[in-house]
N, C-alpha and C positions, 0 to 999 in steps of 0.2 A: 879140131873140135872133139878129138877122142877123151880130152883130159874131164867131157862132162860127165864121163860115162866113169870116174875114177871113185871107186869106194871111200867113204870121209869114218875118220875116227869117229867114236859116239858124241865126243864135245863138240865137235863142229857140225856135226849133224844135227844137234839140238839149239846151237847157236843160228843154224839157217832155219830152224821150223819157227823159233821165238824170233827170228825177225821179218818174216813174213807172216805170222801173229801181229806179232806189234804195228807193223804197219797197214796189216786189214782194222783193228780195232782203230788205229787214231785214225785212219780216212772216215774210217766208219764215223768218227765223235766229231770229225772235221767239217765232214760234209752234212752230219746230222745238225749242228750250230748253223752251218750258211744257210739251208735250207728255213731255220725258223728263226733268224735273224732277218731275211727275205723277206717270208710271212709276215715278219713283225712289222717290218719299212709300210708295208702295202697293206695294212689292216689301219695303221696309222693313217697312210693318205686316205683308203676310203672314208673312213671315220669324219679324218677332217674336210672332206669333201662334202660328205653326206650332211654337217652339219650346218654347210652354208644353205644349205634348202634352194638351190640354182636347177632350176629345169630348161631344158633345150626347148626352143619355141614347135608347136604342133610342123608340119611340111607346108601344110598349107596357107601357114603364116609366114615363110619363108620366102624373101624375097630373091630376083634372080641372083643375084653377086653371093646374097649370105648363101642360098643353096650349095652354091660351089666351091665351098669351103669343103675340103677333106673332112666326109666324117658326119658333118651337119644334119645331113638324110639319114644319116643310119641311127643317130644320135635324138632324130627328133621326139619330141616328147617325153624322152627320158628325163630323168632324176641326175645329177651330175653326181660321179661319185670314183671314177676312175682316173689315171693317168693321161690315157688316151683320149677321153672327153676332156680332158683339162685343157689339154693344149687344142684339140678342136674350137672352144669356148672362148676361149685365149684368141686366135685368130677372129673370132665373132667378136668381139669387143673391140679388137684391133681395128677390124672393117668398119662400125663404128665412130668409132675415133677418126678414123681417116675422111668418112661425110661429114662428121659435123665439122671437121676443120675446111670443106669443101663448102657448105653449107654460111660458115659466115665468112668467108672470104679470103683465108689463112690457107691455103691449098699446101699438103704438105708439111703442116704446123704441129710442134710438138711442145711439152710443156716448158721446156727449157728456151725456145725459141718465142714464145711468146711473153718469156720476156721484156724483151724492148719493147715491141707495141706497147705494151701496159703501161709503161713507163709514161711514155710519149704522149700516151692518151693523159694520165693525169695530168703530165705539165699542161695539156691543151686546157684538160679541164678549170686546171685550175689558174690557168691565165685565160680563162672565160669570165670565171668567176671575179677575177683582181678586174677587166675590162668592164663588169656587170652587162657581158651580153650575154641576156637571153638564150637567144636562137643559138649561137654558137655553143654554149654550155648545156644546151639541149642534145646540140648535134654528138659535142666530144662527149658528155656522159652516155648515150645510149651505146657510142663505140666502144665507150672503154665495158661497162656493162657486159655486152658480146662478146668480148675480148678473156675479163674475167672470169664468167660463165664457162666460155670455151678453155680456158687454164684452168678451173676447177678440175673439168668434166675430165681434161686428158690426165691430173695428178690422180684422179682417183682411178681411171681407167688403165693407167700403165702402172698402178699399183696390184689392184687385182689383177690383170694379164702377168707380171711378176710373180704373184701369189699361184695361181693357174701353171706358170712353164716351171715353177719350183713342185711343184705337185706330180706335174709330166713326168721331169729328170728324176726325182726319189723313186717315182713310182717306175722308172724303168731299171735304176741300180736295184730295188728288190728284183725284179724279173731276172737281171743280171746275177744276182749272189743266189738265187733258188736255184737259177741253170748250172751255174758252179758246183753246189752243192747235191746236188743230182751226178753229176761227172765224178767228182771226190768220191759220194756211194759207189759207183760203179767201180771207180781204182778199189775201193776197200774191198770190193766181189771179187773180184782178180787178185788182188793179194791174199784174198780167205781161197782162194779156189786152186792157188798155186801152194800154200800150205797142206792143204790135201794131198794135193799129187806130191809132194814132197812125202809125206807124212805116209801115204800108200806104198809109194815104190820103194821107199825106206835108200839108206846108204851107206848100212856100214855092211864093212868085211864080214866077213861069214862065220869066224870066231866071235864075233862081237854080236850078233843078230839076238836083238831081243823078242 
C-alpha cells in the first residue's frame, strides 16, 4: 500500500480532485431529483386521497372483527389521506365484502364467482315467468335480486379496494426513492469530503508544489 503515499504529476492530481468533484456534484443532483420526485409520488397520493373525502369510522363505532384490522384504532376518526390508511381502508372494505357475501348465503363469494348463480337465477326467473307461476317467479326474482345486489356491491367494492392498494404501493415507492435519495446525498458528502482531503494534503513532488 506504499504506492498511495507516491507523489502524482500536477495533471493527475487535478484529474483525481475534478473526479471526485464531479462525482459529489451529480450525487448531489441525483439524489437532490429522487428526493423530489419522492415528494412528488406522495403529495399526489395525498392529494388524491384527500379528495375522496373517506373518513375512518369514530372507535366506538367499530365493531370487534373491524377493530382488528391493523391500523383501524389508530386510524379512527381520521380523514383518509395517506398510503398506510389506504391499505388499512382497503382491508375494511374487504372485511365487508366478505359479511355481505356471508350475509346472503354466498360464503366466500366474489364478483367473478357470482357469476353463475346470476345466470341460473334468470333462466329460473324466467322459466317462472314462460310457466306464469306466481310464487315461484316471486321466489327466483327476490334470489336473483340478492344475488345482483351482492355482484354490484363486490364490483364496486374490489374496485375501490384496487384504487386504495394502488395508493399503498405508490405511496410506498415515494418513501422508497426519498430513502434512496437521502443515501445518494450522503455518497455526494463523501465524495465532497474526500476532495477536500485530496485538495488539503495536495500530491505533487515538491518541484511542482503550488
Amino acid at each position: 500500500m506504499s504506492y498511495l503515499s507516491h507523489k502524482l504529476s500536477a495533471a493527475m492530481w487535478a484529474r483525481v480532485l475534478i473526479l471526485w468533484l464531479t462525482l459529489a456534484i451529480a450525487a448531489l443532483l441525483v439524489g437532490g431529483i429522487a428526493v423530489g420526485m419522492g415528494m412528488f409520488i406522495r403529495s399526489n397520493i395525498h392529494q388524491e386521497l384527500t379528495s375522496q373525502q373517506i373518513s375512518f369510522p369514530a372507535a366506538a363505532d367499530l365493531s370487534e372483527h373491524e377493530a382488528a384490522i391493523p391500523g383501524m384504532l389508530d386510524y379512527a376518526g381520521l380523514p383518509l389521506s395517506t398510503g398506510n390508511q389506504a391499505k388499512a381502508y382497503s382491508e375494511y372494505i374487504g372485511l365487508h365484502m366478505s359479511e355481505s357475501a356471508d350475509e346472503a348465503g354466498y360464503p366466500g363469494a366474489a364478483y367473478a364467482t357470482l357469476g353463475g348463480p346470476q345466470r341460473e337465477l334468470r333462466a329460473e326467473v324466467a322459466a317462472a315467468k314462460e310457466a306464469n307461476n306466481e310464487e315461484a317467479l316471486a321466489e327466483a326474482q327476490a334470489k336473483l335480486d340478492t344475488v345482483t345486489a351482492l355482484r354490484n356491491t363486490m364490483l364496486t367494492g374490489s374496485n375501490l379496494r384496487g384504487n386504495l392498494l394502488s395508493a399503498y404501493g405508490w405511496d410506498n415507492v415515494g418513501v422508497g426513492v426519498i430513502a434512496a435519495g437521502g443515501v445518494i446525498g450522503l455518497l455526494a458528502l463523501v465524495f465532497f469530503l474526500l476532495f477536500l482531503f485530496e485538495r488539503r494534503r495536495g500530491h505533487l513532488p515538491p518541484n511542482q508544489v503550488v
